[in-house]
C-alpha positions in Angstrom: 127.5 -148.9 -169.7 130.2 -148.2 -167.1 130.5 -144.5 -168.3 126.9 -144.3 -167.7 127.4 -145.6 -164.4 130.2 -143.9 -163.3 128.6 -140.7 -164.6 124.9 -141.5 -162.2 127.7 -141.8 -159.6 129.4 -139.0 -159.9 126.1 -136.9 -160.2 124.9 -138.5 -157.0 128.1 -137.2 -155.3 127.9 -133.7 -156.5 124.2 -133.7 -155.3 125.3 -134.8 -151.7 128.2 -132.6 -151.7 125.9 -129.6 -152.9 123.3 -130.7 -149.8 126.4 -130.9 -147.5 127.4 -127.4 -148.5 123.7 -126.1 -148.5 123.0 -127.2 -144.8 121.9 -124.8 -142.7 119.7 -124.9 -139.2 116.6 -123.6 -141.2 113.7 -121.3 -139.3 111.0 -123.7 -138.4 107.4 -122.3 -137.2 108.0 -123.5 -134.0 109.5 -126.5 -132.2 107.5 -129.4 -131.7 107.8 -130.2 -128.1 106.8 -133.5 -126.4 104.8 -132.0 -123.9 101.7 -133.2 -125.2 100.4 -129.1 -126.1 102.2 -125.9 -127.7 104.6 -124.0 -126.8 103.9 -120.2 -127.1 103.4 -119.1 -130.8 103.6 -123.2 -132.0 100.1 -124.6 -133.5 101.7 -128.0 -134.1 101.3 -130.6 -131.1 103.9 -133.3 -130.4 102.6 -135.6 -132.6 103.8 -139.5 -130.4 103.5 -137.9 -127.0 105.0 -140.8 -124.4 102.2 -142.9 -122.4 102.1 -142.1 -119.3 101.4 -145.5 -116.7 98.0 -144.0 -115.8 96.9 -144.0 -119.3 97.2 -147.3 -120.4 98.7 -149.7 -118.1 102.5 -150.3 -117.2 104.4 -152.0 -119.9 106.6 -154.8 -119.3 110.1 -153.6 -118.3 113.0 -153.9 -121.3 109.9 -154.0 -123.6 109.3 -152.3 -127.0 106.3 -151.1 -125.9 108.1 -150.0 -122.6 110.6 -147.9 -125.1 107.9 -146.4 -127.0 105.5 -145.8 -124.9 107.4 -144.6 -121.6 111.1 -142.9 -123.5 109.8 -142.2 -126.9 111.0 -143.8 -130.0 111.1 -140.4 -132.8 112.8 -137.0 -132.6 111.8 -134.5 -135.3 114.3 -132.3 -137.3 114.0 -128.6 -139.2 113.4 -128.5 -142.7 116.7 -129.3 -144.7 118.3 -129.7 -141.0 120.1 -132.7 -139.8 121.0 -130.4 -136.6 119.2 -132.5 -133.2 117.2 -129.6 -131.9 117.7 -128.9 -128.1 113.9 -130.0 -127.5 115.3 -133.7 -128.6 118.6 -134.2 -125.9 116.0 -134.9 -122.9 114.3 -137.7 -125.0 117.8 -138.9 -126.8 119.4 -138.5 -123.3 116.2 -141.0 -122.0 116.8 -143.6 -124.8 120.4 -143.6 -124.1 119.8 -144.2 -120.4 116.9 -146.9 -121.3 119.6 -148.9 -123.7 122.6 -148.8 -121.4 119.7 -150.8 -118.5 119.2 -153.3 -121.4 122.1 -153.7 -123.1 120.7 -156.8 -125.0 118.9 -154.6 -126.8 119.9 -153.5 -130.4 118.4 -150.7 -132.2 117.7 -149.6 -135.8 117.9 -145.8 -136.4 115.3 -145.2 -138.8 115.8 -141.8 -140.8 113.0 -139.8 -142.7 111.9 -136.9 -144.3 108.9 -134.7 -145.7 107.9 -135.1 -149.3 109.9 -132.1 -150.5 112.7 -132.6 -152.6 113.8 -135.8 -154.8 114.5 -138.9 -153.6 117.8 -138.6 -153.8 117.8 -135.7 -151.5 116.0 -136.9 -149.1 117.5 -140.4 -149.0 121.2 -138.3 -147.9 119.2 -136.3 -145.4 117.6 -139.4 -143.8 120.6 -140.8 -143.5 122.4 -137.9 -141.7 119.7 -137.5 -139.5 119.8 -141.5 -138.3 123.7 -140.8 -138.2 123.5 -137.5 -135.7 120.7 -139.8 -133.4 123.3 -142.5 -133.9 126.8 -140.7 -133.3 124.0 -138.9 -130.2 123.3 -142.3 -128.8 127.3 -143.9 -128.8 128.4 -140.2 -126.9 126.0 -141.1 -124.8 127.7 -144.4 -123.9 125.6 -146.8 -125.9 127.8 -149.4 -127.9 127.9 -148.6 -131.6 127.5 -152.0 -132.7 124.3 -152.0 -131.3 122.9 -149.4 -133.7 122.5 -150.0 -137.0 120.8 -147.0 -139.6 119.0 -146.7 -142.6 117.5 -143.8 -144.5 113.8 -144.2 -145.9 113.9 -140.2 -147.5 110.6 -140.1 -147.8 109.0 -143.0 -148.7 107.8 -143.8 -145.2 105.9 -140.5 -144.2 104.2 -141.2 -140.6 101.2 -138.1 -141.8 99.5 -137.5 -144.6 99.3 -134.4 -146.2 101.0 -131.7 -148.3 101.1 -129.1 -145.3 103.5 -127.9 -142.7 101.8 -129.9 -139.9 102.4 -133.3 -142.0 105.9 -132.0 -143.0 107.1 -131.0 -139.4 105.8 -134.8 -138.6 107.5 -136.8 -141.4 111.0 -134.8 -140.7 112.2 -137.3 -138.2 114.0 -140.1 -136.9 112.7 -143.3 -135.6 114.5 -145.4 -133.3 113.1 -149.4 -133.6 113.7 -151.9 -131.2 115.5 -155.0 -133.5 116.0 -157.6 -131.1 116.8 -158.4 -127.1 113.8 -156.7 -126.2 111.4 -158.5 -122.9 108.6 -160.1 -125.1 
C-alpha cells in the first residue's frame, strides 16, 4: 500500500516536472482581445466583454457585479501556456487597481483549462495559471493573503464544444470575489 502510493506520487511528479520542462508560449490563432470584436486575422470574439454603464445600469460600487461587469473577472491563456499574454496586463493592471480601492475584498483565483490532455495535466496547468494572475496581482501591490487559488483543470469548462473557439474560452483564469464585497 505505501509503495503504491509513493509510486502514484512519484509518477505525478515526473508528469509535472515533464510539463514544466515542456512549457513553451505556444502559437495561438490569434489573441482574444476584450474589445468586444477581432483583431485583424482573429475569428474568435472576447468571449465576457466588460458592461459598459450604458448597457445595463451602474453597479453598486465595491460590488461583484461592479468587478465583473465594469474590470473583468477572466484572462485567457495559449494552449499549454501559463505565460499572461500582453492583451491581459490592462485588465490584470484594472483588477489590481479595483482591489487596492477595496481592500476588504478577498479574491479566489480560479485556474482552468480546455479538455485536452489528462486530468492530471491540466489540474498543474490550472494551477500555474491562477499562480501567474496571483504572483501578477501581489506585484501589483495587492496583499497576498487576500488571494487564495485553486486549479479546476478542466472540469469547469465555461463553453461547450470540442473546437478551437471553446478551447481558446476554457484556457483561462477566473478571478471570484470571496468575501468583503458591497452587497
Amino acid at each position: 500500500m505505501i509503495k503504491s502510493r509513493v509510486l502514484r506520487l512519484a509518477l505525478v511528479g515526473v508528469a509535472v516536472s515533464a510539463m514544466a520542462a515542456c512549457a513553451r508560449p505556444a502559437e495561438a490563432p490569434g489573441p482574444i482581445t476584450d474589445n468586444g470584436g477581432t483583431q485583424p486575422g482573429n475569428n474568435t470574439t472576447y468571449p465576457d466583454r466588460p458592461v459598459t454603464g450604458g448597457e445595463m445600469g451602474a453597479a453598486r460600487p465595491g460590488s461583484a457585479e461592479e468587478f465583473a461587469n465594469t474590470i473583468g473577472d477572466r484572462v485567457y491563456f495559449d494552449l499549454d501556456s501559463y505565460s499572461i499574454r500582453p492583451e491581459a496586463y490592462p485588465r490584470l493592471n484594472q483588477q489590481a487597481a479595483w482591489l487596492r480601492q477595496y481592500p476588504a475584498v478577498t479574491i479566489r483565483i480560479e485556474g482552468n483549462a480546455d479538455e485536452r490532455g489528462t486530468a492530471e495535466y491540466n489540474l498543474a496547468l490550472g494551477a500555474r495559471r491562477a499562480e501567474a494572475v496571483r504572483a501578477y496581482l501581489v506585484q501589483q501591490g495587492v496583499a497576498a493573503s487576500r488571494i487564495d487559488t485553486i486549479s479546476f483543470g478542466k472540469e469547469r469548462p465555461i463553453a461547450q464544444g470540442s473546437n478551437e473557439e471553446s478551447w481558446a474560452r476554457n484556457r483561462n483564469a477566473h478571478t471570484a470575489i470571496v468575501s468583503g464585497a458591497v452587497r
